[in-house]
N, C-alpha and C positions, 0 to 999 in steps of 0.2 A: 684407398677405401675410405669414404665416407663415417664420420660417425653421426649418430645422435646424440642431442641432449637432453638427458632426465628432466621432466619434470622438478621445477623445486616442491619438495611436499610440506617443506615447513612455510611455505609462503601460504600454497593452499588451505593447510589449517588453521592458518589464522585467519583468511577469509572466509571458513569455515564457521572458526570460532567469533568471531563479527556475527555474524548475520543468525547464531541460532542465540547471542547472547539476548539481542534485539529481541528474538520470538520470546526469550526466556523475561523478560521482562512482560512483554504484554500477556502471557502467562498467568504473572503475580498479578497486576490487574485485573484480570479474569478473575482468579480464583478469588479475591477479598469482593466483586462483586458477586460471584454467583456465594459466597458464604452468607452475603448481604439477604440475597434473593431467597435461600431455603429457609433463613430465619423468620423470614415476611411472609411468606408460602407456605414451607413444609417441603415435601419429596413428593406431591401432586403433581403430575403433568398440565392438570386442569388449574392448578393453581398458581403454574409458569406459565401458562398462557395467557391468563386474566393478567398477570402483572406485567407482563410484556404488552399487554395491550391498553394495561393502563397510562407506563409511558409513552405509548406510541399517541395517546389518546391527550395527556398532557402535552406534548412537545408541537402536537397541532392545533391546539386550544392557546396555548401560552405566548402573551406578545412582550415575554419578559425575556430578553437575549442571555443571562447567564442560566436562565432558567432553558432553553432551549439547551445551550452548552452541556448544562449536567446531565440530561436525560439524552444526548445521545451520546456522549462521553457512557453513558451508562449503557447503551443498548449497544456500541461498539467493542465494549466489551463483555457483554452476553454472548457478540457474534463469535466468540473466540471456542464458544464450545459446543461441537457438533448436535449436541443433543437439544438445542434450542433451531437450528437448522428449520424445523420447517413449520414451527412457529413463526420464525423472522419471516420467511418466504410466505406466509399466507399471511400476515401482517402488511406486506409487501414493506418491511424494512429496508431493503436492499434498494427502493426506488429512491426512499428517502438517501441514503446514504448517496444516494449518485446525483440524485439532487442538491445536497447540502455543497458539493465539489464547485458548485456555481455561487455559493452565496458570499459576498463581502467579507463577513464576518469569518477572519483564519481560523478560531477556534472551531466552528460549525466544520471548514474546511478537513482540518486537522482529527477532527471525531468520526468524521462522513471515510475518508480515506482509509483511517485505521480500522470501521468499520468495515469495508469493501475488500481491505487487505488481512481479515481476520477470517473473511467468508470463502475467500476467492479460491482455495485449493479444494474446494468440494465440485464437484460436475456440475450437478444442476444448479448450483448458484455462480461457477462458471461461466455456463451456456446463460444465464440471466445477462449477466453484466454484459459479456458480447451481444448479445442480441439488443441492448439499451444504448449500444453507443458509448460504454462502458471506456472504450481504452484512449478515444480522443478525452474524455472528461480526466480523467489520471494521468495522462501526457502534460496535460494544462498544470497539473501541481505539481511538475520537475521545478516550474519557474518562480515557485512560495518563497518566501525567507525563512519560512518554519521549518528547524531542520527536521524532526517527524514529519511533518507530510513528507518533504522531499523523501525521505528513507522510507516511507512507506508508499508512496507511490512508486518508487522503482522495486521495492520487492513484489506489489500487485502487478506490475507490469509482468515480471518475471515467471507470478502464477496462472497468468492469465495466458500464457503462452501458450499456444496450439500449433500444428502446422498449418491452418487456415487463418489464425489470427497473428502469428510471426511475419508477416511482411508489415502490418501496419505500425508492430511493437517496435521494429528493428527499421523503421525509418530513418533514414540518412539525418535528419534534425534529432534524432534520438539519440544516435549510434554517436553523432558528436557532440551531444551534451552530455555522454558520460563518459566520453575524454575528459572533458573540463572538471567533471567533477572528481577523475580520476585523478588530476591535479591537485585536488583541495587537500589543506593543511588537516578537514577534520576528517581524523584516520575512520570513522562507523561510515559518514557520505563516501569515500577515497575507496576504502574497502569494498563498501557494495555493487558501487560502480564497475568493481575491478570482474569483479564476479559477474554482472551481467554482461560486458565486451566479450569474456572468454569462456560463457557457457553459453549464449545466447549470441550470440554475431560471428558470423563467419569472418575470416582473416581478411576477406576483400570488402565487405564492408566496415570493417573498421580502416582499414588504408584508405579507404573512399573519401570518408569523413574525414584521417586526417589531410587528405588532400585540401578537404573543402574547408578546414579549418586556414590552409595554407593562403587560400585566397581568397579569406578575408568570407568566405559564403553566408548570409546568414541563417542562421539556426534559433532553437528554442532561446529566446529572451530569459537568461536568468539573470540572479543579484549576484553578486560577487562573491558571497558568502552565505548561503543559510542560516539564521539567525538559531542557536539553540535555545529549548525552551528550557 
């Protein structure tokens, strides 16, 4: 007679504990900017508007690059509280942020990403990004040095999951670059990774990829190591 074997559940919590520590962090940045934001404002919905659309208004005006950096470093972390939602979206923030995913400059990368990955669990900002070509632009940041983007493009991958938009998440060049990163020494990239193979990849796609790892196939061009910030 056959047995099974148990799940480890200590393993899983700690991939658990990984991935909501992440959220708990971008969290704390939320909250000191939107504490930022009511002190400028007040508790006005018309007076979160106007301020969101003042830096939307600065960071398109401005040809100063850390000046760009701060104000969507700032609006990235606006996106993290639902109730600014559809301010961003009629701002069209969300463009920008998918825009910013193309630009040189990794910081712009890095703010544009965590922006996308702060918005991604709501539906209609969702259905935005997929309809924008959203999930090839976030595939491109697996292969950054910056260890945030990497982490937060695979957790936007992760939210961004549909069953219409899962085959193109779960790409065979996907599915084996987070072998490799399952490999990596830094336990937050190691761990996240571990969690997208075995909640998101079926068992035949990840033996696929290790096939393809086996001969030599190529896949997503990354560095060797994400560089932490």
């Amino acid at each position: 007679m056959s047995q099974t074997c148990a799940p480890d559940t200590s393993i899983t919590l700690q991939l658990l504990g990984q991935v909501l520590l992440h959220h708990l962090q971008l969290l704390v940045a939320m909250f000191s900017s939107q504490e930022y934001l009511e002190k400028k404002t007040g508790q006005s919905g018309v007076g979160r508007l106007q301020y969101l659309q003042s830096l939307v208004t600065e960071f398109q005006d401005t040809d100063k690059e850390d000046c760009k950096e701060q104000v969507l470093a700032n609006l990235a972390n606006f996106a993290y509280d639902p109730i600014n939602y559809e301010h961003l979206r009629k701002l069209n923030v969300i463009d920008m942020f998918l825009d910013s995913l193309t630009e040189e400059n990794e910081r712009l990368v890095e703010f544009g990403i965590g922006g996308l990955c702060n918005l991604a669990l709501d539906k209609q900002n969702k259905e935005h990004i997929l309809a924008s070509g959203g999930v090839d632009l976030v595939i491109q940041c697996l292969s950054s040095r910056n260890e945030e983007t990497v982490l937060n493009a695979i957790t936007t991958l992760m939210f961004l999951t549909t069953p219409a938009s899962k085959p193109a998440i779960t790409l065979l060049s996907v599915v084996e670059c987070m072998l490799r990163f399952q490999l990596s020494k830094n336990s937050r990239l190691s761990n996240l990774a571990t969690v997208f193979l075995e909640d998101y990849c079926s068992r035949q796609q990840v033996e696929e990829a290790r096939q393809a790892q086996a001969g030599d196939a190529v896949g997503i061009a990354l560095p060797a190591e994400p560089q932490q910030t």
